[in-house]
C-alpha positions, 0 to 999 in steps of 0.5 A: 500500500502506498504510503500517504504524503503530508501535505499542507494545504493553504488558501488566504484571501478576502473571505466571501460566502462559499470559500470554505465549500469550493477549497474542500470541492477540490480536494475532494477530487483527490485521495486524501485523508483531513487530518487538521483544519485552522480558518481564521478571518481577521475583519473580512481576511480568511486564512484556511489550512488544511493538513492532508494524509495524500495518496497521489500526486502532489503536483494534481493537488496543487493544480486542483487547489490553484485553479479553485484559488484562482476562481475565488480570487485568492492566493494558494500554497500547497506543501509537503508537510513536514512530520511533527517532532515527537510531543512528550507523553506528558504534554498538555493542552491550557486554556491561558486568558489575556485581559488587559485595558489597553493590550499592548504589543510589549505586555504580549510579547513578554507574555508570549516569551514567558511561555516559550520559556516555560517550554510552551507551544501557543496553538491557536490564539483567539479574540474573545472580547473587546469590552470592557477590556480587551481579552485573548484566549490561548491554546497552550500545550505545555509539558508543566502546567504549574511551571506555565502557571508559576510564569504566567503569574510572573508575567502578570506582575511584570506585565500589568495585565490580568492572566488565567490559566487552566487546563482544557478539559470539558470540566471548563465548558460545564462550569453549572454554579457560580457563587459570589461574595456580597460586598466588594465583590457583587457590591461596591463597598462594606456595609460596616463602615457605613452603619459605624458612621451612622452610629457614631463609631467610625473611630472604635471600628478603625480601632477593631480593624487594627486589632485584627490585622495585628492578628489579636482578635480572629475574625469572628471575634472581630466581626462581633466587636465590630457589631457591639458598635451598632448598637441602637441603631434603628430599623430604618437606619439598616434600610437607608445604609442598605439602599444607599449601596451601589452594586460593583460595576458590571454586576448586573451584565454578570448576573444576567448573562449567567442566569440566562445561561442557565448557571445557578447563582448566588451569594455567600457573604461575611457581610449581613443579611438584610443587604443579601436579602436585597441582592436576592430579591433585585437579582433574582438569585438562587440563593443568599446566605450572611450574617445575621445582625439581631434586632430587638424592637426594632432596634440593633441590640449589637449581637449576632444571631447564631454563628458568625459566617466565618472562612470556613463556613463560607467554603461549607454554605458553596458546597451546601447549596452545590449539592442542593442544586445537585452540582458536583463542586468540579462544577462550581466557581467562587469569586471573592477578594478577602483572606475569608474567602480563601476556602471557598477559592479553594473548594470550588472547582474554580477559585476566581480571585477579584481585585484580590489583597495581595493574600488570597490566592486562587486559581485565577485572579482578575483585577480589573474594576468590572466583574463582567470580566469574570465571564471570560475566565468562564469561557464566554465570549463578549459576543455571547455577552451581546447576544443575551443582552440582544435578548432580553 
């Protein structure tokens, strides 16, 4: 049996409908095998490869795809291919996303040297958004990952830009539940400094902060002391802080998009529950668990109800609600900022770290101001953000 040449079929030009069909036509007059196939189109240029297992002539091909060229009026090349060196057994395929407002050619250049020093291999690269930021999606196959990732979070220091990497697997496309911390995260600020000034106590609660990060009270302790000095505050004055509280920018594109996706949603916050019962209400969530300030006459008495909704409560309420909602955890994501979401990060299959303190670590980390960015480290393009908000 003769033995099939690797040839490498190219067809570039100003795209039109029925390029694709007429380039395939006439290599279906020969015996060949498809073995790949890249189509690119950057505004109205196509670029078609097409790699061929060809039993046959070379030269008939060439002639074959030259005169189908020639009647599109584009350009053709058709090559013997030359056989890929041997990939190591353990080599895999990533996804790494590049956000950045503006992108520059400089921050890409760095970005794409350090991961050719990680002994990675870029095999295709995709734009996924333009708004609110720029945003590339890499394929990289790369026989480390956690050496890719441990340069990637080099380059996003170096760079400026927010980077992500994880494997591509199918896990990544079945992401089903997403979960929120409340303040900072789904809302712009914390309702405690707030509800401090209304009581008169912004100096005593700068006090407490200081003692927490000194690392003298924990963070339930801090919570409660932080508590202790609401109290009298009134009803109406939980209302009127509640009301006043902005949500962060792009929360409302997020929340839309992954709910008429189809995702469960929700948030599991340190904060308290009369700002959650709001974000549950507004936007339609799944579910909304916080702490819970006792009130008494209608008045703040400066106590807790039950346990304080710690770092490690946080992490249980996600995989709580994940097997109410009969989601695997590989399936979930958490977004968050403080060292107290830390355990969801990690519990989640995807631990996304939004405009993070410089302690929390998670699998990816996005520091620009607009939580719609969040998506794309989801895999959803600004077109799929467009076409949900064409919907609604």
């Amino acid at each position: 049996m003769m033995q099939p040449t690797s040839v490498l079929a190219t067809i570039s030009g100003r795209d039109r409908p029925g390029v694709t069909a007429s380039f395939f036509a006439a290599l279906a007059a020969h015996d060949v095998d498809v073995r790949d196939v890249e189509q690119v189109v950057i505004r109205d240029r196509l670029i078609l490869a097409v790699l061929l297992d060809l039993r046959g002539d070379p030269t008939a091909l060439r002639n074959s795809v030259s005169q189908a060229a020639h009647a599109l009026g584009m350009e053709s090349e058709v090559a013997i291919a030359e056989q890929p060196a041997a990939r190591r057994p353990r080599a895999s395929l990533n996804h790494v996303l590049v956000i950045g407002r503006p992108l520059r050619p400089g921050a890409l250049s760095h970005v794409t040297q350090m991961i050719t020093d990680a002994d990675g291999n870029i095999e295709s690269v995709t734009q996924i958004a333009t708004e609110p930021a720029a945003s590339l999606e890499m394929i990289v196959r790369a026989p480390e990952s956690v050496r890719l990732g441990a340069a990637l979070v080099r380059a996003a220091q170096e760079t400026g830009l927010d980077l992500a990497v994880e494997p591509a697997r199918l896990r990544r496309q079945a992401k089903r539940l997403v979960v929120l911390e409340g303040e900072c995260t789904l809302i712009r600020d914390e309702a405690i400094y707030a509800l401090a000034e209304r009581a008169g106590a912004a100096e005593e609660l700068r006090a407490v902060t200081a003692r927490a990060k000194a690392g003298e009270l924990n963070s339930a302790g801090a919570l409660r002391a932080r508590v202790a000095l609401l109290s009298g505050l009134t009803v109406a004055d939980l209302d009127s802080i509640r009301d006043r509280l902005q949500l962060a920018p792009g929360a409302r594109t997020f929340v839309r998009t992954l709910r008429r996706l189809g995702y469960h949603l929700g948030v599991v916050s340190g904060g308290f529950s009369f700002v959650t019962d709001r974000l549950h209400k507004e936007l339609q969530l799944d579910f909304a668990v916080a702490n819970e300030i006792e009130v008494v006459d209608g008045r703040v008495t400066g106590r807790i109800v039950g346990n304080v909704l710690d770092r490690a409560g946080k992490a249980a309420a996600l995989a709580r609600f994940a097997e109410q909602m009969g989601v695997p955890l590989s399936q979930t994501v958490a977004v968050g900022r403080g060292a107290d979401d830390i355990d969801m990060l990690d519990t989640a299959g995807l631990g996304v770290a939004f405009n993070a303190k410089s302690a929390v670590h998670a699998d990816t980390a996005v520091n620009l101001p607009s939580l719609d960015t969040v998506l794309f480290v989801l895999g959803i393009s600004g077109h799929d953000i467009a076409e949900v908000a064409d919907d609604r």
